[in-house]
C-alpha positions as CSV (number, residue, x, y, z in Angstrom):
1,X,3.0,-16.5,-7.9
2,X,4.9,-13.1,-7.9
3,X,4.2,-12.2,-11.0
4,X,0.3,-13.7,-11.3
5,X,0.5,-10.8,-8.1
6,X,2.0,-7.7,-10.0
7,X,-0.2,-8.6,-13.1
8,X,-3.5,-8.4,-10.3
9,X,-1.6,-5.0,-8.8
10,X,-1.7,-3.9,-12.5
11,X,-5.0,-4.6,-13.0
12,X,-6.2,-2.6,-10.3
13,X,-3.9,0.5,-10.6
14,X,-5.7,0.5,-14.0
15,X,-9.2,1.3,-12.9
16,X,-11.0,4.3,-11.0
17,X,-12.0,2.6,-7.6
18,X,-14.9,2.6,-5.1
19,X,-14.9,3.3,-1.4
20,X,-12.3,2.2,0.6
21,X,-10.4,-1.1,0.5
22,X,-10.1,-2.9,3.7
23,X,-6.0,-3.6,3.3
24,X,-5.0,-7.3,2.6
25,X,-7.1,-9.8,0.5
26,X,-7.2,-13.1,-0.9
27,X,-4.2,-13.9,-3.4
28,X,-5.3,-17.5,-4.9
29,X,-3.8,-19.3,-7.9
30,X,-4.9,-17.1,-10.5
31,X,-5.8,-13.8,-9.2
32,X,-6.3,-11.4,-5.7
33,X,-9.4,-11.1,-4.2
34,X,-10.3,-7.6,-2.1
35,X,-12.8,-5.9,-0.5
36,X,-13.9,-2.7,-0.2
37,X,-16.6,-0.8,2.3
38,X,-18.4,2.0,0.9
39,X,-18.7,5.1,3.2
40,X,-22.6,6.0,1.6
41,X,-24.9,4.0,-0.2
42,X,-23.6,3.8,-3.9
43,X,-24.1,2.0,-7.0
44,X,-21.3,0.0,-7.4
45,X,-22.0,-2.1,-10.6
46,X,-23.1,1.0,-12.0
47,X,-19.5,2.6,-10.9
48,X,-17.9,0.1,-12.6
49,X,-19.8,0.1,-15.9
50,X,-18.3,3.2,-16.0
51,X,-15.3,3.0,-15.0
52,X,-14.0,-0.5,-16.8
53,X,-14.6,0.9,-20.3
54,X,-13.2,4.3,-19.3
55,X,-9.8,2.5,-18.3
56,X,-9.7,0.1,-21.7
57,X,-11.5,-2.8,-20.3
58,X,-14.1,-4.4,-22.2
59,X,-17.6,-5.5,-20.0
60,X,-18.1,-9.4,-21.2
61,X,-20.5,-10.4,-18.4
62,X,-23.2,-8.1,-16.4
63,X,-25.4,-9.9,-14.9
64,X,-26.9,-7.3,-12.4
65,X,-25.4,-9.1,-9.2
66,X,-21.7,-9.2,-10.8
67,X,-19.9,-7.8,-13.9
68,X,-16.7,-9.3,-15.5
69,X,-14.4,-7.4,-17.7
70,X,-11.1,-8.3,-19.9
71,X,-8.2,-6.5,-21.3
72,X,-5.0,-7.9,-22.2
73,X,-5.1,-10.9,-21.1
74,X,-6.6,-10.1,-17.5
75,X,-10.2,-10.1,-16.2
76,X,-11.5,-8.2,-13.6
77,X,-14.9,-8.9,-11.3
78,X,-16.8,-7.0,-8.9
79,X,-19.6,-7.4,-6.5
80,X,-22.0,-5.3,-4.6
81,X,-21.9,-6.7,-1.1
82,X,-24.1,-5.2,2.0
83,X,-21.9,-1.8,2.8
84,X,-19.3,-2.4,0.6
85,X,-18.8,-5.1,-2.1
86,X,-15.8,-7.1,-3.7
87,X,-13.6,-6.8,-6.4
88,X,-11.1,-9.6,-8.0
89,X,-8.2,-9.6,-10.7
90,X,-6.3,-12.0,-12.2
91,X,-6.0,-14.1,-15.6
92,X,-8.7,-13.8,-18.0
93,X,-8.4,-17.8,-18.1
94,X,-9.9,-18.0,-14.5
95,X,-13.3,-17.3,-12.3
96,X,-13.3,-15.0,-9.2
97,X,-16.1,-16.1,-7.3
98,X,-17.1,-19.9,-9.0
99,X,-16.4,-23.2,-7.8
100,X,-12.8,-24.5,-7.0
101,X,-11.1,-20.8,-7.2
102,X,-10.5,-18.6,-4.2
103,X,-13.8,-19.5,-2.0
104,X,-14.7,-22.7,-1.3
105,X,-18.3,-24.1,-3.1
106,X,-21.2,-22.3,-1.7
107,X,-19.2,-20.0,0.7
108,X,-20.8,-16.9,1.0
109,X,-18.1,-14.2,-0.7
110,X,-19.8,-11.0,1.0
111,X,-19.4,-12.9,4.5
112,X,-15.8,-13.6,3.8
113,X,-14.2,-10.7,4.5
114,X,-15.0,-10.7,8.5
């Protein structure tokens, strides 16, 4: 678990960030989960489209409500939610926000974090 933590840390020291994370998060079995609140009213898919490539990631999923990038054997996601949004990193093999990972089935993600 350690280690599936540092390679998360890694993965986020890696990438330009925004707004402000909230402190803790949610370290499941193959990645961390965090959220962060935005202090004005910013695009933050469109940060990220930016930013991902920028730091050697490659964009594989953009959706409009979520984007997932890999590099190296990691994948990071991120998620506009109201005020802020959420960002998750971990293996490339697993899902941040789909069924059977960190939230339960149906949970609201956004909500979560309260």
């Amino acid at each position: 678990m350690a280690s599936a933590d540092r390679e998360s840390q890694q993965a986020f020291d890696s990438i330009s960030h925004i707004g402000h994370f909230r402190g803790g998060g949610i370290s499941g079995v193959g990645g961390c989960t965090r959220w962060f609140v935005l202090s004005e009213d910013a695009d933050v898919l469109q940060h990220y489209r930016a930013a991902l490539p920028a730091a050697g990631w490659e964009v594989v999923e953009d959706d409009g409500r979520r984007l997932r990038a890999q590099r190296d054997g990691l994948a990071f996601e991120a998620m506009p939610c109201p005020a802020g949004g959420v960002v998750w990193a971990g293996s490339e093999e697993n899902r941040a926000f789909g069924q059977g990972t960190v939230m339960p089935a149906g949970s609201d993600i956004c909500a979560a974090h309260h």
